[in-house]
VOPAGU-2260 file (C-alpha; in pm, 1 decimal, decimal comma):
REM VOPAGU-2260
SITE   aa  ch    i         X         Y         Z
SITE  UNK   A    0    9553,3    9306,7   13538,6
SITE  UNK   A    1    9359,2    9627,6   13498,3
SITE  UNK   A    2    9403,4    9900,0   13737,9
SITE  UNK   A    3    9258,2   10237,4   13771,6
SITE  UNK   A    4    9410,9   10594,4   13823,2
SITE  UNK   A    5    9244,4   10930,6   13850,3
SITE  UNK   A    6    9279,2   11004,4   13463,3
SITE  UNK   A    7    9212,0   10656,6   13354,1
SITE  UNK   A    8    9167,0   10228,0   13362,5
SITE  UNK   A    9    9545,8   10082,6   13248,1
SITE  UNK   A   10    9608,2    9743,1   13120,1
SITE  UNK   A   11    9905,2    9577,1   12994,6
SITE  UNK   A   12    9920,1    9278,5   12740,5
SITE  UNK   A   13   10175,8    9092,9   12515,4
SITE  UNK   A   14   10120,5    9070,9   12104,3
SITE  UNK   A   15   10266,3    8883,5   11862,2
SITE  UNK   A   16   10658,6    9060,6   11709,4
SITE  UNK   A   17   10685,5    8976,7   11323,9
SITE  UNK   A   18   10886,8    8675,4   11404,6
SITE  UNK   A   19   10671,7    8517,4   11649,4
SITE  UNK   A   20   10808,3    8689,1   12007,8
SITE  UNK   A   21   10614,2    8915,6   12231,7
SITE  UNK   A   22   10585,0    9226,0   12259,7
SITE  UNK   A   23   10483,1    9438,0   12550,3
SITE  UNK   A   24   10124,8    9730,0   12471,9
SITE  UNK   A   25   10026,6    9943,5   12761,2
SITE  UNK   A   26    9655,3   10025,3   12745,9
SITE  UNK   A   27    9520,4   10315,0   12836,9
SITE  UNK   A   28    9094,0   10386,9   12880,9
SITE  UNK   A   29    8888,8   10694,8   13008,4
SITE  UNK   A   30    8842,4   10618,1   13354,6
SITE  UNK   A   31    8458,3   10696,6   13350,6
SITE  UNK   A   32    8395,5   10379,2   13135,9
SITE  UNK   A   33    8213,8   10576,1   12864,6
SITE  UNK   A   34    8317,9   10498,1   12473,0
SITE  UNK   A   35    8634,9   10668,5   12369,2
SITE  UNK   A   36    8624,6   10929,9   12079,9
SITE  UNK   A   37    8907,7   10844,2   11901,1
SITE  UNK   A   38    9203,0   10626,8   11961,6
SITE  UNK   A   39    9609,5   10672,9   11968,3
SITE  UNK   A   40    9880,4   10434,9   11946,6
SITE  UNK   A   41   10261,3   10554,3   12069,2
SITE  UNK   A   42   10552,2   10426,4   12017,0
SITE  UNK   A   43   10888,0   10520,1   12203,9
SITE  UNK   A   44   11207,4   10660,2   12105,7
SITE  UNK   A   45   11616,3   10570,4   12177,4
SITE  UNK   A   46   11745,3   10538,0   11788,9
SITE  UNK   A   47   11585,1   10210,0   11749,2
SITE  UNK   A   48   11847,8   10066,0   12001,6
SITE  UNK   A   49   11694,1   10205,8   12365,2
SITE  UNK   A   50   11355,8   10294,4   12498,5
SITE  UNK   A   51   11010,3   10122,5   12616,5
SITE  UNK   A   52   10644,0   10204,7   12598,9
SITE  UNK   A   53   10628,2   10332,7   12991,7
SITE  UNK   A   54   10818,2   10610,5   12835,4
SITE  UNK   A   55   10479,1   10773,3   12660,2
SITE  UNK   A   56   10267,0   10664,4   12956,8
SITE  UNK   A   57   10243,3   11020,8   13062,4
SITE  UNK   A   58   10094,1   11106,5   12737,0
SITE  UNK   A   59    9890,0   10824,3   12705,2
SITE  UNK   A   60    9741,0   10879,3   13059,5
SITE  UNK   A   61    9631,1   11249,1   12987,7
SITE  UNK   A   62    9491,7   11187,9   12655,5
SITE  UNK   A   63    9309,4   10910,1   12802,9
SITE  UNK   A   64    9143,5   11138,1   13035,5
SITE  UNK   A   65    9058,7   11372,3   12747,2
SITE  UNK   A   66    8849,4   11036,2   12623,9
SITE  UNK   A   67    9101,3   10938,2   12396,6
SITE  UNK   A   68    9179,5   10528,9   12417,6
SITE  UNK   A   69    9536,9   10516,1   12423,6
SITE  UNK   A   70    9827,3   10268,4   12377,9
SITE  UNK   A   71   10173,7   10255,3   12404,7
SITE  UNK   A   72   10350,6    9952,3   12271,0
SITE  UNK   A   73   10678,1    9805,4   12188,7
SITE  UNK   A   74   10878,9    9692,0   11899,9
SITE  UNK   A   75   11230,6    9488,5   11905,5
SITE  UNK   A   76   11540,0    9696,0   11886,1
SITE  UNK   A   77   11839,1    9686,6   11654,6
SITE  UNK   A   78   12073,9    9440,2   11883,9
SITE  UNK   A   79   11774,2    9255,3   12052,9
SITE  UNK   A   80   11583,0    9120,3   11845,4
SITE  UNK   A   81   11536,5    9309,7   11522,6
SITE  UNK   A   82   11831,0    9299,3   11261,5
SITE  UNK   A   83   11746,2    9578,7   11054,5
SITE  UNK   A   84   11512,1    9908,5   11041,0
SITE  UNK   A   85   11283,4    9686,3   10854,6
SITE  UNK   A   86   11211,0    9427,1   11148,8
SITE  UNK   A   87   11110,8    9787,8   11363,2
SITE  UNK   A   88   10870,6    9899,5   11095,3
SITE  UNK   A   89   10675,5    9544,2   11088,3
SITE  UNK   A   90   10669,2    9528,7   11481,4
SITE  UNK   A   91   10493,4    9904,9   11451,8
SITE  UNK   A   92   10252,0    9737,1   11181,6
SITE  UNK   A   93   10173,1    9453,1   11399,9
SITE  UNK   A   94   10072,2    9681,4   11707,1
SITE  UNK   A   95    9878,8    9932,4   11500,7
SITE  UNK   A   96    9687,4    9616,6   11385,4
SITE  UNK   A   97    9640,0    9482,4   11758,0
SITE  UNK   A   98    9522,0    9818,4   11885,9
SITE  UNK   A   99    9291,8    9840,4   11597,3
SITE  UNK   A  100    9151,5    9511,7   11718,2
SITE  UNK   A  101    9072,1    9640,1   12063,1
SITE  UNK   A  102    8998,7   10018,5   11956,5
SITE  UNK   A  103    8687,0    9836,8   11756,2
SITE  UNK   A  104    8607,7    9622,0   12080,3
SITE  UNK   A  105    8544,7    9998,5   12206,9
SITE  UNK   A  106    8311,3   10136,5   11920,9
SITE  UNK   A  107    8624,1   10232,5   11722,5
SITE  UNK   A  108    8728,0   10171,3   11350,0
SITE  UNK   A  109    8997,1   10286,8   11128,9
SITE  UNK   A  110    8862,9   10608,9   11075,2
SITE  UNK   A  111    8873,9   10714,0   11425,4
SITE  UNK   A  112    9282,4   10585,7   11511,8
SITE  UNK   A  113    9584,3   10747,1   11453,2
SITE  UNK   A  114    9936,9   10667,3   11531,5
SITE  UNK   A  115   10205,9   10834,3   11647,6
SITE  UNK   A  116   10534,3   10832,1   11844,3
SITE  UNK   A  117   10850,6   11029,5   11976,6
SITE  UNK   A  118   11170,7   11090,7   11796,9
SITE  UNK   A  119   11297,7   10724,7   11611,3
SITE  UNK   A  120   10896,2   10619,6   11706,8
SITE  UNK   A  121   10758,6   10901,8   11542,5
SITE  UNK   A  122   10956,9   10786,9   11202,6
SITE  UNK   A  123   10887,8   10470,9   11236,5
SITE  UNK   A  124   10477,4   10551,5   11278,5
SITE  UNK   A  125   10509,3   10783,8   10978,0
SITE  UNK   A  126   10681,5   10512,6   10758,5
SITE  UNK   A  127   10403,7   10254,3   10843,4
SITE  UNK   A  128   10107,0   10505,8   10748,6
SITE  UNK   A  129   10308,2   10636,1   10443,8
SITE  UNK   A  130   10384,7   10311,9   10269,2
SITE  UNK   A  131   10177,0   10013,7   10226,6
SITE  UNK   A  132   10241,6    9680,4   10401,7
SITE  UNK   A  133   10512,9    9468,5   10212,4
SITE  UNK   A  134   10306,8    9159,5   10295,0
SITE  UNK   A  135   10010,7    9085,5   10073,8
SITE  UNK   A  136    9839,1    8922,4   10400,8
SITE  UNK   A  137    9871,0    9199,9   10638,3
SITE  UNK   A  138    9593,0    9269,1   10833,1
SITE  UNK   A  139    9668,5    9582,6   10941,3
SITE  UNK   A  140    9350,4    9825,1   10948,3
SITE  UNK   A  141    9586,1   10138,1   10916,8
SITE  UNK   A  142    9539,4   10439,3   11069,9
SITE  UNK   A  143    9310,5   10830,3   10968,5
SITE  UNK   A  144    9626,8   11063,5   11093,1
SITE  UNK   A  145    9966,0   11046,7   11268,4
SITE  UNK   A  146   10119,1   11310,8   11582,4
SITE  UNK   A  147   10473,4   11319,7   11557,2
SITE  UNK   A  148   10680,2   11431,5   11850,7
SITE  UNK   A  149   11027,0   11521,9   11745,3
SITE  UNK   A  150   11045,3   11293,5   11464,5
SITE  UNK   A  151   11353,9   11187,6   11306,9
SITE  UNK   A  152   11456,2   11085,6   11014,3
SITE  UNK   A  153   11314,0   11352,7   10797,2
SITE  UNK   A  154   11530,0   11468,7   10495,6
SITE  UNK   A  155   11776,1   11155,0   10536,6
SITE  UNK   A  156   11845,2   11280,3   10150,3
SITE  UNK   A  157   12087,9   11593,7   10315,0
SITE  UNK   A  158   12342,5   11399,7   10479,7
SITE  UNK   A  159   12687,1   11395,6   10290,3
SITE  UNK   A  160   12746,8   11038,4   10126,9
SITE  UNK   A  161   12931,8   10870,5   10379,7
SITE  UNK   A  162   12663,7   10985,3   10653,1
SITE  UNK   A  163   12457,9   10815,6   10456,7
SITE  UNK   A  164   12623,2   10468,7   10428,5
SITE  UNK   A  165   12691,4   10473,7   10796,0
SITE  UNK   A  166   12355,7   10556,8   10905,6
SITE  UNK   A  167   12260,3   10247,5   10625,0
SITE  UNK   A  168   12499,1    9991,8   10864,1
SITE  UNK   A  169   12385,7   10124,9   11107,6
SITE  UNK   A  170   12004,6   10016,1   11074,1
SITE  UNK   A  171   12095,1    9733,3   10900,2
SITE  UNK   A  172   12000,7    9782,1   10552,2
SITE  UNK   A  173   12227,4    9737,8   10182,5
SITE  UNK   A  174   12388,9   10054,3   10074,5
SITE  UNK   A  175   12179,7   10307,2    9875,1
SITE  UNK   A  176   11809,9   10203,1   10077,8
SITE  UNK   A  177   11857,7   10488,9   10318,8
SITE  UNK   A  178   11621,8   10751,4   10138,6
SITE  UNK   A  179   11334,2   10503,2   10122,5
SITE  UNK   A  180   11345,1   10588,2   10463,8
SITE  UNK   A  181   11340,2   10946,2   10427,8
SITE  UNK   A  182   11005,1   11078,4   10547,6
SITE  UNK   A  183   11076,1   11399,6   10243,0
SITE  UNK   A  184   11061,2   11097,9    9966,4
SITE  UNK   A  185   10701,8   10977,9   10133,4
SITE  UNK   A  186   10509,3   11244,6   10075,2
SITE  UNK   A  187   10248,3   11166,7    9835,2
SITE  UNK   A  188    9928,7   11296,2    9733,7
SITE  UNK   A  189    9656,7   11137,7    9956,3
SITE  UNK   A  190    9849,4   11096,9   10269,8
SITE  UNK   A  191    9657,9   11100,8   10634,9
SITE  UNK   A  192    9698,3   11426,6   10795,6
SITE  UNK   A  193    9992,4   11443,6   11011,5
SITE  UNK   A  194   10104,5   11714,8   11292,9
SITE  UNK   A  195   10429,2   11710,0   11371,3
SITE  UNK   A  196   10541,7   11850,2   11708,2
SITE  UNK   A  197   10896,9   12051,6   11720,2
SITE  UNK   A  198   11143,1   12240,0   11913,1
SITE  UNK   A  199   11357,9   12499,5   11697,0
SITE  UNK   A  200   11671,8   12437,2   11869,7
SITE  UNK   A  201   11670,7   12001,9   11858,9
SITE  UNK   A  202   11984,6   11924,7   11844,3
SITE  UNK   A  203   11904,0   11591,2   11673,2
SITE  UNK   A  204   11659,5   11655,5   11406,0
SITE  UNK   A  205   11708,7   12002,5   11272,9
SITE  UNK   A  206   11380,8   12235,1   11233,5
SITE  UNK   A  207   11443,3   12308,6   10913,9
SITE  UNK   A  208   11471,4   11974,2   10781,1
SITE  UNK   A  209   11101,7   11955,8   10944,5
SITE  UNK   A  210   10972,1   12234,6   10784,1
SITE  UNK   A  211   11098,9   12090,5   10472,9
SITE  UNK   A  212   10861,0   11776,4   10500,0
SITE  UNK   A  213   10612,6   11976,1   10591,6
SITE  UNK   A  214   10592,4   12220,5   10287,8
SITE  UNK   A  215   10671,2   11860,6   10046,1
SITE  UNK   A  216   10323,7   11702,3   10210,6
SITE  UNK   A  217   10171,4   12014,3   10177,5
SITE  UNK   A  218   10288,5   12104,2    9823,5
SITE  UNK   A  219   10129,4   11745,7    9706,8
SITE  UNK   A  220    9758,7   11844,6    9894,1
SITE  UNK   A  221    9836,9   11667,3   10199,9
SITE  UNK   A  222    9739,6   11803,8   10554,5
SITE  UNK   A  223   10058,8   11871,3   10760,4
SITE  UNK   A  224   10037,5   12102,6   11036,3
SITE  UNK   A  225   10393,2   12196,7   11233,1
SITE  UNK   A  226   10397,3   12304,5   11579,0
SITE  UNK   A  227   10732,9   12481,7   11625,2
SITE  UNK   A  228   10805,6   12528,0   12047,3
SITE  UNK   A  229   11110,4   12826,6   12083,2
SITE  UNK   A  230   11431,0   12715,3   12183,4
SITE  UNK   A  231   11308,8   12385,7   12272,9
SITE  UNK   A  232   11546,2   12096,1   12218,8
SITE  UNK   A  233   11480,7   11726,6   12099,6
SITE  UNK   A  234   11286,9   11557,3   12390,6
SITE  UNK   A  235   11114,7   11873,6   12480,6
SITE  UNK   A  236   10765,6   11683,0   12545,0
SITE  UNK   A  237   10799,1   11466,9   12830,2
SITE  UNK   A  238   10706,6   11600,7   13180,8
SITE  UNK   A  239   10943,6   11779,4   13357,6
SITE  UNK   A  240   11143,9   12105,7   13341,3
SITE  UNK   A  241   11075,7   12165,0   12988,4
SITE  UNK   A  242   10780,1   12274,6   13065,3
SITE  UNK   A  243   10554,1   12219,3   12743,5
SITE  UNK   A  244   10395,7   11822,4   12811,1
SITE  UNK   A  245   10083,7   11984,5   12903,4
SITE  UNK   A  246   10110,1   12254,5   12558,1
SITE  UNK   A  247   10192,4   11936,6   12363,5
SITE  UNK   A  248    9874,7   11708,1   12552,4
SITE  UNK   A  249    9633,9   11985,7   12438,3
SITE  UNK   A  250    9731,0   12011,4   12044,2
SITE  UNK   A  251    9734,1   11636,5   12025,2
SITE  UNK   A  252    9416,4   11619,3   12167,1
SITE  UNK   A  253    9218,9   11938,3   12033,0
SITE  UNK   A  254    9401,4   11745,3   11661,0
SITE  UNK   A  255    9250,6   11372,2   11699,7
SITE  UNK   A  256    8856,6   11515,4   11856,5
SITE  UNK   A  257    8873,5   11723,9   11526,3
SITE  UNK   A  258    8986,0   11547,9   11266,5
SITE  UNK   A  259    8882,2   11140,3   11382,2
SITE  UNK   A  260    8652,6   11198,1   11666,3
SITE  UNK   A  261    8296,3   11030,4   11688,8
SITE  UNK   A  262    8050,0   11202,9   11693,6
């Protein structure tokens, strides 16, 4: 059931998982009522094992009241429900395709969404907007840019060997797949714009395997615009002590009016 806050309406509903289960999207509207500009699906991190979408609420609930339409939705986890990496990337597919379906019952298309997420979320957007759906009956719309916060998964191409192979059991997959999953080895020519959001001291994803994407999506004409915060660890975004959510609101924001907005 809809409810509304200061900053917005929220609504919750359940969409289809790859394999038939359901899936939990929190939906997020300018309060006022009046058409959203552009449109933003989240999804959460916790290394594809932890996490839920009331974790990017906060986000969702200020962009909303920046009249940004908003979602935040779920996909199974490694251990419940999803067997592999790959099972995470078609849940993501399957939610940017419902949101797409109500963005364009709000005036929206294609052109106007982006996607984006938070650490294992924000790889997992970036591989569904980099790579074309696997199934030739996908309906997914797709998305015009991505906002990574704290993304993982970079330069998976740096760990030593054995890193590599247990990082590949770990997610599930045959030996030797792990760079397809390397952000680094997406970067193509003709890519949506991406900005990527970044503390210099995260302790998970190092910065300069960031920058590294960054100047390989630049180098083949992309846009890719990093956002490095000082001495901010991995997590740095969320509300609280860190003191940048509201820094990190503003660039998102100020990034999808510009570059999808309506006019």
């Amino acid at each position: 059931m809809p409810f509304m806050t200061a900053a917005c309406r929220e609504s919750s509903m359940l969409f289809p998982a790859a394999d038939g289960s359901e899936l939990p999207l929190l939906i997020f509207d300018p309060a006022d009522g009046t058409r959203p500009r552009a449109g933003i699906v989240l999804f959460h991190g916790g290394a594809l094992r932890a996490g839920s979408p009331g974790g990017l609420a906060p986000h969702c609930r200020k962009l909303a009241s920046r009249g940004i339409f908003a979602g935040s939705a779920g996909y199974r986890l490694l251990g419940r429900g999803a067997v592999s990496i790959d099972d995470c990337i078609a849940d993501v597919r399957r939610a940017v395709e419902q949101f797409g379906w109500l963005a364009a019952s709000r005036g929206l298309d294609a052109s106007q969404l982006a996607s984006g997420g938070s650490s294992a979320g924000a790889h997992l957007a970036i591989v569904a907007a980099l790579t074309p759906p696997t199934s030739t009956t996908a309906l997914e719309p797709g998305v015009a840019a991505v906002v990574a916060l704290n993304p993982a998964g970079t330069n998976l191409r740096s760990f030593e060997p054995a890193v590599q192979r247990r990082l590949e059991q770990q997610v599930g997959i045959t030996a030797g797949r792990l760079t397809e999953y390397s952000l680094i080895e997406l970067a193509r020519p003709g890519n949506p714009p991406v900005q990527i959001h970044h503390g210099t001291r995260d302790e998970v994803e190092p910065i300069g395997a960031v920058r590294q994407f960054r100047d390989a999506m630049v180098r083949r004409g992309n846009e890719c615009t990093l956002i490095e915060y000082d001495h901010a660890g991995h997590g740095f975004h969320y509300p609280g002590e860190s003191g940048h959510f509201d820094e990190v609101i503003e660039a998102t924001a100020l990034f999808l009016l510009d570059r999808i907005a309506t006019t």
